[in-house]
Each structure stands twice: as structure tokens, then as C-alpha cells.
C-alpha positions as protocol buffer text, in pm:
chain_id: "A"
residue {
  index: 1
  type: UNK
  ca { x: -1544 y: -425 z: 873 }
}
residue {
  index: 2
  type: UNK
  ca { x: -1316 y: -100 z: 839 }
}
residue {
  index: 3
  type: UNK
  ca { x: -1223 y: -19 z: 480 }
}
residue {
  index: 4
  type: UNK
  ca { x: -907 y: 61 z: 615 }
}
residue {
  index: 5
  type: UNK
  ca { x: -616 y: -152 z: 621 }
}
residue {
  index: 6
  type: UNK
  ca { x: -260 y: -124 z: 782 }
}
residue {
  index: 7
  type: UNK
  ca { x: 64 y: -112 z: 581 }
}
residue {
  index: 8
  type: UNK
  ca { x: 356 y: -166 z: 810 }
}
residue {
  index: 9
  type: UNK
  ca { x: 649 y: -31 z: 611 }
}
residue {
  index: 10
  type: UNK
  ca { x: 673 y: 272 z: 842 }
}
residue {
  index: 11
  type: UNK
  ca { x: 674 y: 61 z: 1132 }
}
residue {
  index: 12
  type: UNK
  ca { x: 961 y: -193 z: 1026 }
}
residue {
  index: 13
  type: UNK
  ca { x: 1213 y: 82 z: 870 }
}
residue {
  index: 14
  type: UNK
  ca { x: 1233 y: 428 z: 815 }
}
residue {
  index: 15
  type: UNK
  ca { x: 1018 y: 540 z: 565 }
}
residue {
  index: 16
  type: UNK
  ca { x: 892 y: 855 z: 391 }
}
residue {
  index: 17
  type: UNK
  ca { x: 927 y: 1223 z: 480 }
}
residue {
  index: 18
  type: UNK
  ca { x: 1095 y: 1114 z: 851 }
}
residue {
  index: 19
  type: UNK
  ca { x: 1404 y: 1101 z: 715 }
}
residue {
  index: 20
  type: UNK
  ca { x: 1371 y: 1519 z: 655 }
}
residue {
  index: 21
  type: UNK
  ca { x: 1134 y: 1588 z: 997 }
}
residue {
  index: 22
  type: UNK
  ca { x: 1369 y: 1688 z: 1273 }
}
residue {
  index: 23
  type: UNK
  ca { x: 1043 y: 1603 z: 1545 }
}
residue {
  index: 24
  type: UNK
  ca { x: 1005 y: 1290 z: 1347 }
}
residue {
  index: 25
  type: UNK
  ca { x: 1176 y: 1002 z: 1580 }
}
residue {
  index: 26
  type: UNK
  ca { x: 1191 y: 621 z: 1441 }
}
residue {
  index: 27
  type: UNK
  ca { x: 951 y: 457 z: 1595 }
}
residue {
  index: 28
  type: UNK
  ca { x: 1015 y: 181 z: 1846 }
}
residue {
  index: 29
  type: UNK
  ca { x: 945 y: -134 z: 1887 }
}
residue {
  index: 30
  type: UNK
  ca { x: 704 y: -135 z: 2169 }
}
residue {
  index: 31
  type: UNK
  ca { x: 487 y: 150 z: 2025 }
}
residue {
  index: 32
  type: UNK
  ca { x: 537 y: -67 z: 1625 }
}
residue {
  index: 33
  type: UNK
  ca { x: 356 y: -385 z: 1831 }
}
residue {
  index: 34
  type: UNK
  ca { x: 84 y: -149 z: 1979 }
}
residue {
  index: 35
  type: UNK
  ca { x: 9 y: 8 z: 1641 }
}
residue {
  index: 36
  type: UNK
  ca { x: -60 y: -315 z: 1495 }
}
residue {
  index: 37
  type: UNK
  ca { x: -247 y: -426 z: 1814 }
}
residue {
  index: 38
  type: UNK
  ca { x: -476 y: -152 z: 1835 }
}
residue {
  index: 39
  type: UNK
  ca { x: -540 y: -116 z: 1446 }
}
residue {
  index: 40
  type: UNK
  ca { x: -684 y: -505 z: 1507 }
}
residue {
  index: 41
  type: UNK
  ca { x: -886 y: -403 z: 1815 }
}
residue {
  index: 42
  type: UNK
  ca { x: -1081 y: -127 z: 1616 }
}
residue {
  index: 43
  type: UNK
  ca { x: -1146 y: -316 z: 1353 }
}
residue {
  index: 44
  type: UNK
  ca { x: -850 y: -330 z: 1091 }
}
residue {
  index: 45
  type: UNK
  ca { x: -847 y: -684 z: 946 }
}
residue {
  index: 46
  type: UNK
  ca { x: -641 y: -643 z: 658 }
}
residue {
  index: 47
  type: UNK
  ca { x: -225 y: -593 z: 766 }
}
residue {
  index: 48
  type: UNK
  ca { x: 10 y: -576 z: 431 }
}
residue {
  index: 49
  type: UNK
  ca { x: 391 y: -630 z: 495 }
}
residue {
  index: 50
  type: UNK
  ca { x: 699 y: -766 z: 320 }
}
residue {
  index: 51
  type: UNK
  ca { x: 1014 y: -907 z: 352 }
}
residue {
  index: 52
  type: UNK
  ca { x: 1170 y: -587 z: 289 }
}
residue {
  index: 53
  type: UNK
  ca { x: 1002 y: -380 z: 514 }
}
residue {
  index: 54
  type: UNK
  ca { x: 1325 y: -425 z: 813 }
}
residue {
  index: 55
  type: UNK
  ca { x: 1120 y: -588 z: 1088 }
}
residue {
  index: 56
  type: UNK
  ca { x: 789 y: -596 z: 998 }
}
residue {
  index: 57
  type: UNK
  ca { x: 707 y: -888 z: 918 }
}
residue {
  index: 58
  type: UNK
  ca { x: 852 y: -1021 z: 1256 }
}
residue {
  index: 59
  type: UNK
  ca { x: 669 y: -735 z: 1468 }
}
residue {
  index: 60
  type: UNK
  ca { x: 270 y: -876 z: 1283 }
}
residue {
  index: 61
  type: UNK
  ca { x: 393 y: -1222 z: 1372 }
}
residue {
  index: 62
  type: UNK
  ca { x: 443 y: -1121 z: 1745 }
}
residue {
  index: 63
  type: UNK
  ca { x: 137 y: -890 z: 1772 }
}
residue {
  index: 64
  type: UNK
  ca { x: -120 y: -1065 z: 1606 }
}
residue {
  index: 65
  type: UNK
  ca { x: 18 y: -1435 z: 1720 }
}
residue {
  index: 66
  type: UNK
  ca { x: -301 y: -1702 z: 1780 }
}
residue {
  index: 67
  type: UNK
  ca { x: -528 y: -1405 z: 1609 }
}
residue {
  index: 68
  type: UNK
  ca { x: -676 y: -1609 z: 1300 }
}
residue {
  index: 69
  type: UNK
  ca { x: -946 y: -1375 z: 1152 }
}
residue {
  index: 70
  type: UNK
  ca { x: -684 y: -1084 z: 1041 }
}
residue {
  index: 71
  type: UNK
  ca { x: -565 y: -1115 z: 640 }
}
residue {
  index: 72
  type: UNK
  ca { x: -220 y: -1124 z: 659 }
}
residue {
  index: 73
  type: UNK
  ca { x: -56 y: -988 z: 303 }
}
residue {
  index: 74
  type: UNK
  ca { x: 282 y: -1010 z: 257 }
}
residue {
  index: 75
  type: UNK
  ca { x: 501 y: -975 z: -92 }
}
residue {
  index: 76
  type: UNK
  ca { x: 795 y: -1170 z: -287 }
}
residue {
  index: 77
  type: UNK
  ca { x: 1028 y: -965 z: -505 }
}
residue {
  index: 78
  type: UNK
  ca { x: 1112 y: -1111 z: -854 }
}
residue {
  index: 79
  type: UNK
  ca { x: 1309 y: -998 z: -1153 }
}
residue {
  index: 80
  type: UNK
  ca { x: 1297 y: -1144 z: -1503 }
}
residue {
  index: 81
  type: UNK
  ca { x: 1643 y: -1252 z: -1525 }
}
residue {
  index: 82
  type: UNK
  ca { x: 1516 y: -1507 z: -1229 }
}
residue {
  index: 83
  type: UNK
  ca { x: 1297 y: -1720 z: -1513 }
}
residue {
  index: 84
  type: UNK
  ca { x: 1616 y: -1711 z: -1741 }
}
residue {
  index: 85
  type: UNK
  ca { x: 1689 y: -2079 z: -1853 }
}
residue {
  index: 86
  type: UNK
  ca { x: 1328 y: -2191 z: -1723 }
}
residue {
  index: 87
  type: UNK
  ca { x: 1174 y: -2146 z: -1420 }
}
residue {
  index: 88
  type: UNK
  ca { x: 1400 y: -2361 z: -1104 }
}
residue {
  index: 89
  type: UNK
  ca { x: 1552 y: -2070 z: -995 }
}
residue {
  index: 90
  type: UNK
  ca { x: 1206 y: -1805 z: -950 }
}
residue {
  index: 91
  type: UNK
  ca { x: 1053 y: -2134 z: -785 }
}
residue {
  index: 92
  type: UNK
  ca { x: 1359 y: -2152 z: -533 }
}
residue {
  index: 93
  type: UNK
  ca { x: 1340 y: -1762 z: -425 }
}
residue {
  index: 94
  type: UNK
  ca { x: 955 y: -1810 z: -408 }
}
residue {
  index: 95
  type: UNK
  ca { x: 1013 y: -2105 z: -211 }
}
residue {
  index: 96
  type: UNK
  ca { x: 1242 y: -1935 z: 36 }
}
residue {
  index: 97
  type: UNK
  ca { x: 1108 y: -1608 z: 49 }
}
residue {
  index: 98
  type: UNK
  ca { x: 751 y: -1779 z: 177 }
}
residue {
  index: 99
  type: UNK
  ca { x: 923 y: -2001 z: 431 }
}
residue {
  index: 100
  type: UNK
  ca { x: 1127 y: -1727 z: 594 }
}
residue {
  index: 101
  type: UNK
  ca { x: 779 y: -1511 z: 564 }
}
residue {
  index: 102
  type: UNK
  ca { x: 540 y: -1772 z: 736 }
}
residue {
  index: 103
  type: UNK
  ca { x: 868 y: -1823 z: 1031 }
}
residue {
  index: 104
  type: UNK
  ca { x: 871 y: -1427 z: 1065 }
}
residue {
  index: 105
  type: UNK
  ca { x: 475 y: -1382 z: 1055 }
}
residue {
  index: 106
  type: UNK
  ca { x: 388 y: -1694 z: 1273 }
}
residue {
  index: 107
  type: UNK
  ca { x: 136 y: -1849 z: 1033 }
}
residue {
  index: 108
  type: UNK
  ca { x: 192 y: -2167 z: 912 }
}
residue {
  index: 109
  type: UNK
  ca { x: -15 y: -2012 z: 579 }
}
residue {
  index: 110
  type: UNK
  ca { x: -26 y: -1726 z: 411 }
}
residue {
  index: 111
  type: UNK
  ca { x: -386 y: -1517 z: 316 }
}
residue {
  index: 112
  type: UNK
  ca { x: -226 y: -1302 z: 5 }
}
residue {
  index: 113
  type: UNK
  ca { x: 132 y: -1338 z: -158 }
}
residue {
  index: 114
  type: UNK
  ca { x: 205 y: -1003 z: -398 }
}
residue {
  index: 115
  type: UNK
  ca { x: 440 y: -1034 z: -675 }
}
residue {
  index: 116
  type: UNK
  ca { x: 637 y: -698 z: -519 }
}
residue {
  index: 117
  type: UNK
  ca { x: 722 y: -391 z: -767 }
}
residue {
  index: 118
  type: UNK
  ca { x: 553 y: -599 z: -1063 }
}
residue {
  index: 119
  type: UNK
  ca { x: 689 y: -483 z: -1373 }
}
residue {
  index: 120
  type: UNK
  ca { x: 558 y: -526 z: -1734 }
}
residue {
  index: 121
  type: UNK
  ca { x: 838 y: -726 z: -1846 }
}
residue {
  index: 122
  type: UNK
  ca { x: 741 y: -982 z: -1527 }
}
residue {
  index: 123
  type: UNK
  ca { x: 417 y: -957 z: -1565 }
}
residue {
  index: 124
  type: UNK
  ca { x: 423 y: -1055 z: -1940 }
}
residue {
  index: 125
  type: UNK
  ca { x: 666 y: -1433 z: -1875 }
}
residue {
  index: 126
  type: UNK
  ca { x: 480 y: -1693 z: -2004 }
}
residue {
  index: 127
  type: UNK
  ca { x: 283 y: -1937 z: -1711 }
}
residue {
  index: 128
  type: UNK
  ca { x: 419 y: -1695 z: -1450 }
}
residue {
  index: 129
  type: UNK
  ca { x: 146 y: -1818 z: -1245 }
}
residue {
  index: 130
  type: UNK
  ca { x: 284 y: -2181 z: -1307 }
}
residue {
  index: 131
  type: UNK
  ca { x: 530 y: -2151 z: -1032 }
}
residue {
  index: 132
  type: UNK
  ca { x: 317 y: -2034 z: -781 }
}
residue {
  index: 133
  type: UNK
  ca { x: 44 y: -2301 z: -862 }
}
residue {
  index: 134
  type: UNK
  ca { x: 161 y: -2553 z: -644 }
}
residue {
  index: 135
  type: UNK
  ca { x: 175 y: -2310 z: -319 }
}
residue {
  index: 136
  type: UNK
  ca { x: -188 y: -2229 z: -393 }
}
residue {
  index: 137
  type: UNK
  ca { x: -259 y: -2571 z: -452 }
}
residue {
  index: 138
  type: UNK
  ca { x: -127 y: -2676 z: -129 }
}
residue {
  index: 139
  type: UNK
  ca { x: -330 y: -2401 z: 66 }
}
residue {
  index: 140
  type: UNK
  ca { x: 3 y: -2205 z: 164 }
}
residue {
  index: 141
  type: UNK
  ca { x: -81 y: -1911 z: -42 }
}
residue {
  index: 142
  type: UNK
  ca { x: -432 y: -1823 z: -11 }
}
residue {
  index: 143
  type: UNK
  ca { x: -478 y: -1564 z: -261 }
}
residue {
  index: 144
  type: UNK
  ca { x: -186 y: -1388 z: -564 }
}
residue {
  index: 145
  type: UNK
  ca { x: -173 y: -1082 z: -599 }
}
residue {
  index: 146
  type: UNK
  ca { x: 44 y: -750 z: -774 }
}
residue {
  index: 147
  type: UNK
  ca { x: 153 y: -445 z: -626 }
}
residue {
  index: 148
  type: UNK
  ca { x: 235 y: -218 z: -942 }
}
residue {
  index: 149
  type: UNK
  ca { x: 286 y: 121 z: -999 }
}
residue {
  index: 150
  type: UNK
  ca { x: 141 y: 241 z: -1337 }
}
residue {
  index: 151
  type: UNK
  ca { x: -145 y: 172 z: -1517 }
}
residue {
  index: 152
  type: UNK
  ca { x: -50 y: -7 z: -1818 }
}
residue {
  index: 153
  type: UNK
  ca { x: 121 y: -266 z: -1530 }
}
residue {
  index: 154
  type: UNK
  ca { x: -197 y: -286 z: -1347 }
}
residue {
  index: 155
  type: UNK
  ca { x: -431 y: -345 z: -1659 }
}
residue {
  index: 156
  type: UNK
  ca { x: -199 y: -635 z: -1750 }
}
residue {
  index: 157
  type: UNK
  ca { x: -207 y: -791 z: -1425 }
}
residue {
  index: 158
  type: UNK
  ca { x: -577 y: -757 z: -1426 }
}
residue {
  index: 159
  type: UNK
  ca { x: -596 y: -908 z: -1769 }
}
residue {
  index: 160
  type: UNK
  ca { x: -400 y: -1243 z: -1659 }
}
residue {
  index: 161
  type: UNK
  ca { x: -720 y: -1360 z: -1477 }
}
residue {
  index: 162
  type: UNK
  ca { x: -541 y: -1544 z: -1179 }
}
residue {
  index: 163
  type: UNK
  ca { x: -399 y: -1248 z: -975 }
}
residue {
  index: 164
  type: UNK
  ca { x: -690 y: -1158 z: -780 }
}
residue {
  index: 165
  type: UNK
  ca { x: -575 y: -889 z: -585 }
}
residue {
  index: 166
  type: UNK
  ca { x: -396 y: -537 z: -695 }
}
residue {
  index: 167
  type: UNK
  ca { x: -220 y: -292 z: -505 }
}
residue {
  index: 168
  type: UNK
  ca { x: -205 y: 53 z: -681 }
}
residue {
  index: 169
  type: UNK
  ca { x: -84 y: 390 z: -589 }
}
residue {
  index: 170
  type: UNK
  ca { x: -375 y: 662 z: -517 }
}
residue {
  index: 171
  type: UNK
  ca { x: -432 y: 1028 z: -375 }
}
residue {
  index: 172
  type: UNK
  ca { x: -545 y: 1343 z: -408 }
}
residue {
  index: 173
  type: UNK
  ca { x: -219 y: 1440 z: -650 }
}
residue {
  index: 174
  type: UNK
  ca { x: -211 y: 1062 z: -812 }
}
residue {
  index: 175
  type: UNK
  ca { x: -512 y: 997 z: -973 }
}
residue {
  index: 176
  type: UNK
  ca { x: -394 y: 776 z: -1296 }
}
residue {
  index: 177
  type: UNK
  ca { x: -578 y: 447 z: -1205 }
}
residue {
  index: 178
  type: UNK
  ca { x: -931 y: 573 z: -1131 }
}
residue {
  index: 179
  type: UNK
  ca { x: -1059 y: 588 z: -1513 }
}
residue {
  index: 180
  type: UNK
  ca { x: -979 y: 269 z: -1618 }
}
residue {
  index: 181
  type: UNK
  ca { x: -814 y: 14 z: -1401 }
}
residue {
  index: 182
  type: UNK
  ca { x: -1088 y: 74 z: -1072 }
}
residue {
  index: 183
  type: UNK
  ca { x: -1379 y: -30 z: -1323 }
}
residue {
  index: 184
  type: UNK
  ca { x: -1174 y: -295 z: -1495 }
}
residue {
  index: 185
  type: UNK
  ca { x: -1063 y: -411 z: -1126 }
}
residue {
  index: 186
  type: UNK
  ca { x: -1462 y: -399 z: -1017 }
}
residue {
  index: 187
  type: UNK
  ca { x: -1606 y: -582 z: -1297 }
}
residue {
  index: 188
  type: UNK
  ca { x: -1351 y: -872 z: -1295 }
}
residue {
  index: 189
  type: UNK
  ca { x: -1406 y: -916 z: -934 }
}
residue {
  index: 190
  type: UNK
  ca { x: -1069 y: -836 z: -834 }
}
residue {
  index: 191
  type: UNK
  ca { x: -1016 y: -707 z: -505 }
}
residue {
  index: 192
  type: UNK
  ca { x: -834 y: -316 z: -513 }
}
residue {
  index: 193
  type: UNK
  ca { x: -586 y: -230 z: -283 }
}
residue {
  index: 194
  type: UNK
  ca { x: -508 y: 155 z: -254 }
}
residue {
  index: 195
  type: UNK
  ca { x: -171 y: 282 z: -127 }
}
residue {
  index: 196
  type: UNK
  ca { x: 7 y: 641 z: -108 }
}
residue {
  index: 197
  type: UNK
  ca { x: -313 y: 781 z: 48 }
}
residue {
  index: 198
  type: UNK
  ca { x: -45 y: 1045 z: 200 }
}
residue {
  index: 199
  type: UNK
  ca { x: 172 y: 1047 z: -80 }
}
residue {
  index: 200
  type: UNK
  ca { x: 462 y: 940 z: 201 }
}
residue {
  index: 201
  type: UNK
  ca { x: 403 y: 1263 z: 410 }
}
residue {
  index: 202
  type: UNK
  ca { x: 341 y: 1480 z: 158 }
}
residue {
  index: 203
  type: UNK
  ca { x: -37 y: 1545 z: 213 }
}
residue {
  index: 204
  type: UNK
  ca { x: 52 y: 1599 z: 578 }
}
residue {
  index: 205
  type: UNK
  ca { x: 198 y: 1864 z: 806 }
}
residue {
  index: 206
  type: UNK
  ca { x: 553 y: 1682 z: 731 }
}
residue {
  index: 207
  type: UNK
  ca { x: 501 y: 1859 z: 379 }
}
residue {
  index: 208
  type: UNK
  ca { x: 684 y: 2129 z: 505 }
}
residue {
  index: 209
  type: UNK
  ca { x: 956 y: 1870 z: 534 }
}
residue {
  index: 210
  type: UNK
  ca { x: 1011 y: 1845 z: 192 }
}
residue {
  index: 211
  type: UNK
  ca { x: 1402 y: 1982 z: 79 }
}
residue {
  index: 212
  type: UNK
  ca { x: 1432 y: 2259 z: -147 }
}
residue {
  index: 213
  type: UNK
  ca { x: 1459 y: 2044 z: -484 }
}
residue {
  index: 214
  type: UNK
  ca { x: 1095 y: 1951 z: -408 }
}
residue {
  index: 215
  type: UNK
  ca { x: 923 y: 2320 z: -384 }
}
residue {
  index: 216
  type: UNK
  ca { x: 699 y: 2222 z: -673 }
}
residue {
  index: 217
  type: UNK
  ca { x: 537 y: 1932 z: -478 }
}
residue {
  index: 218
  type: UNK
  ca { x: 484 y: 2171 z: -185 }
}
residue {
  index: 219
  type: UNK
  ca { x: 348 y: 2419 z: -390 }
}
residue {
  index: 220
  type: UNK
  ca { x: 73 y: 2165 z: -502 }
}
residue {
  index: 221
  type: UNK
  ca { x: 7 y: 2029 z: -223 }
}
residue {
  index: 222
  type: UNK
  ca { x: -53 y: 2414 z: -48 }
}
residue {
  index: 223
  type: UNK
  ca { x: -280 y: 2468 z: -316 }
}
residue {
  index: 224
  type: UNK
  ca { x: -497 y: 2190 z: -252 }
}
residue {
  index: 225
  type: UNK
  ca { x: -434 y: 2306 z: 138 }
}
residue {
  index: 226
  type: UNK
  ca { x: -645 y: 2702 z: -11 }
}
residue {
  index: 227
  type: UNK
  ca { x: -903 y: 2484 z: -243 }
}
residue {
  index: 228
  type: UNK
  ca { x: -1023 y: 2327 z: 62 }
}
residue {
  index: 229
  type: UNK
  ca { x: -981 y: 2591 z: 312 }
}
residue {
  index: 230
  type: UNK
  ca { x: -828 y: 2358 z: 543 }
}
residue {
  index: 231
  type: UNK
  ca { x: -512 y: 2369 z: 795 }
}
residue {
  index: 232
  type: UNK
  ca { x: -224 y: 2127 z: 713 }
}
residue {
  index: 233
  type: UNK
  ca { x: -325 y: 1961 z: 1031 }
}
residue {
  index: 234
  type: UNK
  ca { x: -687 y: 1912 z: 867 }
}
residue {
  index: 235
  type: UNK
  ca { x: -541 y: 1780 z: 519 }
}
residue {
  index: 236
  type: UNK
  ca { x: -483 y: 1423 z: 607 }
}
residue {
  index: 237
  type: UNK
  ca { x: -850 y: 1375 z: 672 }
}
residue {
  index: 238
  type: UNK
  ca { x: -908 y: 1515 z: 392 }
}
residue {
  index: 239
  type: UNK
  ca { x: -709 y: 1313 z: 167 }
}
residue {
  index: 240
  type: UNK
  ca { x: -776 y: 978 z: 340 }
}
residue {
  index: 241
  type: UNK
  ca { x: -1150 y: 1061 z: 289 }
}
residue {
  index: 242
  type: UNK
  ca { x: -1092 y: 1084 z: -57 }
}
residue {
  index: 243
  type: UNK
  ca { x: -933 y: 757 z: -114 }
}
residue {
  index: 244
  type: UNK
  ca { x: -1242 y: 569 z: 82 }
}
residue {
  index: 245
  type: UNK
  ca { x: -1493 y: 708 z: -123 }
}
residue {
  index: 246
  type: UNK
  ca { x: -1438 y: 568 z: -426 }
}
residue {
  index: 247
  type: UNK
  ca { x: -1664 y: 221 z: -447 }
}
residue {
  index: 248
  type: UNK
  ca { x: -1419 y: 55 z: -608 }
}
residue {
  index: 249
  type: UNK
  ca { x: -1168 y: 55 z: -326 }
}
residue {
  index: 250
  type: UNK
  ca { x: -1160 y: -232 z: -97 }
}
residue {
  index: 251
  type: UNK
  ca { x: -892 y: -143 z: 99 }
}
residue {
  index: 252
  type: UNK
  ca { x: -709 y: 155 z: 179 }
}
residue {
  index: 253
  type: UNK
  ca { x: -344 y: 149 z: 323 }
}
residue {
  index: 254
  type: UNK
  ca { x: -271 y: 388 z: 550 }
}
residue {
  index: 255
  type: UNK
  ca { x: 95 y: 352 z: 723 }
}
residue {
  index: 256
  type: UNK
  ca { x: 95 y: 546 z: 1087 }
}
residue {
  index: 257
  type: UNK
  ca { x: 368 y: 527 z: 1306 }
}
residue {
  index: 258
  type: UNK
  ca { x: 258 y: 686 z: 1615 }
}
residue {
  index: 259
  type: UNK
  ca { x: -64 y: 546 z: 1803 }
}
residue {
  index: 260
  type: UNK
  ca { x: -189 y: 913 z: 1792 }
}
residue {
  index: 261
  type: UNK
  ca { x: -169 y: 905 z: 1372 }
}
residue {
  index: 262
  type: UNK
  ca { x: -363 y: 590 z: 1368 }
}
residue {
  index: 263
  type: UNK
  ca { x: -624 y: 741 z: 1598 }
}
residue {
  index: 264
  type: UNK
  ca { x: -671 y: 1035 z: 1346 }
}
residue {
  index: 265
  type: UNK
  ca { x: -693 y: 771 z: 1051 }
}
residue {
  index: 266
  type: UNK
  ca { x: -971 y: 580 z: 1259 }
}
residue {
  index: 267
  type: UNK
  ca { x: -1132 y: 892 z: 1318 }
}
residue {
  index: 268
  type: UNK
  ca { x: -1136 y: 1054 z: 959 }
}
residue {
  index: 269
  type: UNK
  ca { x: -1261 y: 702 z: 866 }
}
residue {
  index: 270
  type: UNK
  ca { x: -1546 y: 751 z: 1059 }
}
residue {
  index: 271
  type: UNK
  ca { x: -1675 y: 1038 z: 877 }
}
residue {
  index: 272
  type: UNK
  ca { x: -1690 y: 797 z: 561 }
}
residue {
  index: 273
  type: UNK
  ca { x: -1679 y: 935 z: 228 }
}
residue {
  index: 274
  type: UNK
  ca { x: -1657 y: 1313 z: 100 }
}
residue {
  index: 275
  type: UNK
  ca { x: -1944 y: 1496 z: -81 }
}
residue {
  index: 276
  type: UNK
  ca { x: -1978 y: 1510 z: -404 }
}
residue {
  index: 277
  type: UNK
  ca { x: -1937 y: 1875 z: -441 }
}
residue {
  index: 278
  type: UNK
  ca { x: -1603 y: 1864 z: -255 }
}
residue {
  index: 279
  type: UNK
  ca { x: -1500 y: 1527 z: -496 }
}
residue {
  index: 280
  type: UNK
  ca { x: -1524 y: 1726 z: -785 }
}
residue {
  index: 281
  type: UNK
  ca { x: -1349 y: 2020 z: -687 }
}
residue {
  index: 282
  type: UNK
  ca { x: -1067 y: 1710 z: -592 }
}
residue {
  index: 283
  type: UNK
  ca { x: -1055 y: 1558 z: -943 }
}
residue {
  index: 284
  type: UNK
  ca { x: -894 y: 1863 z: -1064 }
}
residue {
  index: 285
  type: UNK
  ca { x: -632 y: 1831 z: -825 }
}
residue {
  index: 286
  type: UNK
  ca { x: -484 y: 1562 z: -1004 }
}
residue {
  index: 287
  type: UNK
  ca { x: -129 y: 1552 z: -1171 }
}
residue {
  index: 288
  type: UNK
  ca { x: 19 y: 1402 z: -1468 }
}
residue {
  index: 289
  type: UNK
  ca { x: 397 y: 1418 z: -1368 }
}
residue {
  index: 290
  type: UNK
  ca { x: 536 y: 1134 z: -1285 }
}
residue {
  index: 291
  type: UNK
  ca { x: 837 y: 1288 z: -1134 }
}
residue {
  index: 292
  type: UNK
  ca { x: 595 y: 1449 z: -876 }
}
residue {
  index: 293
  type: UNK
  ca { x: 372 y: 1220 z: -790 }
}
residue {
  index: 294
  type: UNK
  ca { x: 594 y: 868 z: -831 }
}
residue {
  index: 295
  type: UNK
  ca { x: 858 y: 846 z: -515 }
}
residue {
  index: 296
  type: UNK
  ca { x: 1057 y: 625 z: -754 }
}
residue {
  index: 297
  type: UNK
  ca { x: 1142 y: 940 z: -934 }
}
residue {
  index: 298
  type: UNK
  ca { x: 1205 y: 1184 z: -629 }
}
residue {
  index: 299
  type: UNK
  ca { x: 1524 y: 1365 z: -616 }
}
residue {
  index: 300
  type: UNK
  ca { x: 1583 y: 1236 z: -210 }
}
């Protein structure tokens, strides 16, 4: 089974560096069910959505309808002010947020629910998992998961012992959860979800997209482009390459939204993981600036 797996922001919405690439069109419905279609057909089983991903949700539900050996993973957004006064309101947005889900997707279950953006705070409520108990229970949710962004967030999910599933960014330029939350991850037999294989565009051709305020980024990322004495156009493989060879990735998301970017994926995949000599010159292109390598924190 491919170690890839298919995130379907980009197909839903506009997403990433398209917004700045002028050859860069949205991409349409027809080619969005396709995508998702093919990815199944060569051997993607793993499809992560949301409800705030425009029409995703809705286009997995049409593509992959009667298909029952695909994981579906979607997400439910939740803020601490939600569990203020106890816990009836987070239990009525979980409650409606899965039914509108399953109606979108087609499923009458749901294989992995992800608390979305989970945040320290969140992460840190008392019996959090309390209100989703009964959904699991009831075999609606199959699996809970987290989809973080730093590490301290990710080491307390992993610590809670009943999310069992954590979706954490990681490239070539973001390299923060490899040294202690992949091994943690591993030997609590948590599945590890990788995302930002691409850094949105970045460690592509559409790097050259990036506006002015981000010439630092580019400059990174065309150093890495020297170190390996590759072409932009050969950077992708590259950097996807990178992300599947560490063996404590389950899954990595990759988000194309042409059928010819999801053919290079499945290719690059092919060649499985990198050398060692080449993974150690890639360790030392890692950075520790968050306003770099954390989208949150991009001036666009």
C-alpha cells in the first residue's frame, strides 16, 4: 500500500502559492473528481479533508462513493471558549460538524476525526476525549486524531494516550518534529501523518512565485536547489523523497491539483527513499524560523 496519501485542500479551494502563479488556474471540478479517482486507482488509500477545505469534502464523497477500503480522514475545528460552562456546547458543534461531514462524504461512518489546528490550551481541557467518547463508542468515528503545528502541541497530544493519530508539518526546510515527537509517535504506536511536504509551493517551480517580502524563503529554498544540483523542476522529487524515508512516517500528504502533479508524486514515490549520503547533506537544510517555515506567520 502507497505511503502516500492525498490531502484535498488544493482541490476544494484555492490554496498555496496559486494565488501568486499567473499559469496557475483553480482547478475544476471535473479534473478535482479525477485527482481523487486516480490517486485511489494507483494505490492511495488514505484521503484527508475537512469541512473547511470549500468543496472537498463533497467532491471525496462523489468520487470515491460505494468504494469501502479507502480511509477517509476528515477534521472538526474547536476553540476553548466552546468547553466554557461545561461541555454541551463542544458536544453540539462536534455533533453537527460530523453529520454535515458523513452527508458531504457519503459514509454513513467516519475512519479518522482530527481535532483541526489543535492548540495547547485545547489540548490541555480536562476529559477532552469525554465528548467524543460516545461517537467512538457508537462506531461513527473510527479513530481521533490531532493535526498540530509545533512540537510541544504534538508531544502533548501524544502524551493523552487516546488520540491515535497525528498530523504534523514536515520538509526539507521544517524539520522540528523529527528528534523527538517521530520516536515518541513510533514507540506509542501512534500512527504519523506528515504534511507540508512542499512547504505550499515553495519547494517547487512555483517558488519563483513567491512576492518580494518573501526573498529570504526563496533564497533557501535556491540553496537547497545548488546543494543538490538539481533543476527546480527536479526539487519536488526531491523533497517528497525525503519525507518518505523517514520510518516513522506512515503517511505522507501530498496535495496536487493537476492529474500531471499527481503523476510526478506517484512517480518520485516509486523511487522510495533517498540515500543516506544525500539525507545527511538534507538535515542541514533545516530551519529554525518560524516565520519562514510556518505559513501561519507568512506575510501573504
Amino acid at each position: 500500500m502507497s505511503k502516500l496519501a492525498l490531502g484535498t485542500v488544493g482541490l476544494g479551494m484555492q490554496y498555496g502559492l496559486s494565488s501568486f502563479d499567473p499559469y496557475h488556474a483553480s482547478t475544476h471540478r471535473d479534473e478535482s473528481l479525477k485527482i481523487i479517482r486516480q490517486a485511489y486507482d494507483e494505490g492511495i488509500r488514505f484521503f484527508d479533508t475537512a469541512p473547511t477545505y470549500g468543496d472537498a469534502e463533497k467532491l471525496i464523497g462523489v468520487a470515491l462513493a460505494g468504494i469501502n477500503d479507502a480511509t477517509i480522514s476528515s477534521k472538526v475545528a474547536l476553540n476553548p471558549s466552546d468547553f466554557l460552562g461545561g461541555n454541551r456546547i463542544a458536544k453540539e458543534l462536534i455533533h453537527s460538524s460530523l453529520k454535515k461531514s458523513l452527508k458531504e462524504l457519503n459514509r454513513d461512518k467516519l475512519d479518522v476525526l482530527k481535532i483541526h489546528n489543535s492548540s495547547i490550551e485545547l489540548l490541555k481541557i480536562e476529559k477532552l476525549n469525554e465528548i467524543f467518547k460516545p461517537f467512538v463508542e457508537d462506531g461513527i468515528i473510527g479513530e481521533l486524531g490531532a493535526s498540530i503545528y509545533t512540537e510541544e502541541e504534538a508531544l502533548i497530544a501524544l502524551e493523552l494516550g487516546w488520540i491515535r493519530i497525528v498530523q504534523v508539518p514536515y520538509n526539507l526546510l521544517d524539520q522540528r518534529m523529527s528528534s523527538k515527537v517521530f520516536h515518541l509517535a513510533r514507540s506509542s504506536g501512534v500512527k504519523l501523518i506528515t504534511r507540508s511536504a512542499f512547504l505550499k509551493g515553495t519547494l517547487t517551480p512555483r517558488v519563483n512565485s513567491l512576492p518580494y517580502q518573501m526573498r529570504l524563503l526563496k533564497s533557501h529554498v535556491l540553496s537547497i536547489q545548488k546543494t543538490c544540483k538539481c533543476s527546480l523542476q527536479q526539487l519536488p522529487e526531491i523533497a517528497l523523497r525525503f519525507c518518505i524515508s523517514d520510518p516513522c512516517v506512515d503517511y505522507v500528504l501530498i496535495g496536487p491539483t493537476k492529474r500531471s502533479e499527481l503523476e510526478t508524486a506517484l512517480k518520485s514515490a516509486e523511487f522510495g527513499a533517498l540515500d543516506s549520503d544525500m539525507l545527511q547533506v538534507l538535515y542541514q537544510q533545516s530551519l529554525d524560523e518560524p516565520r519562514l517555515i510556518d505559513p501561519r506567520l507568512w506575510p501573504i
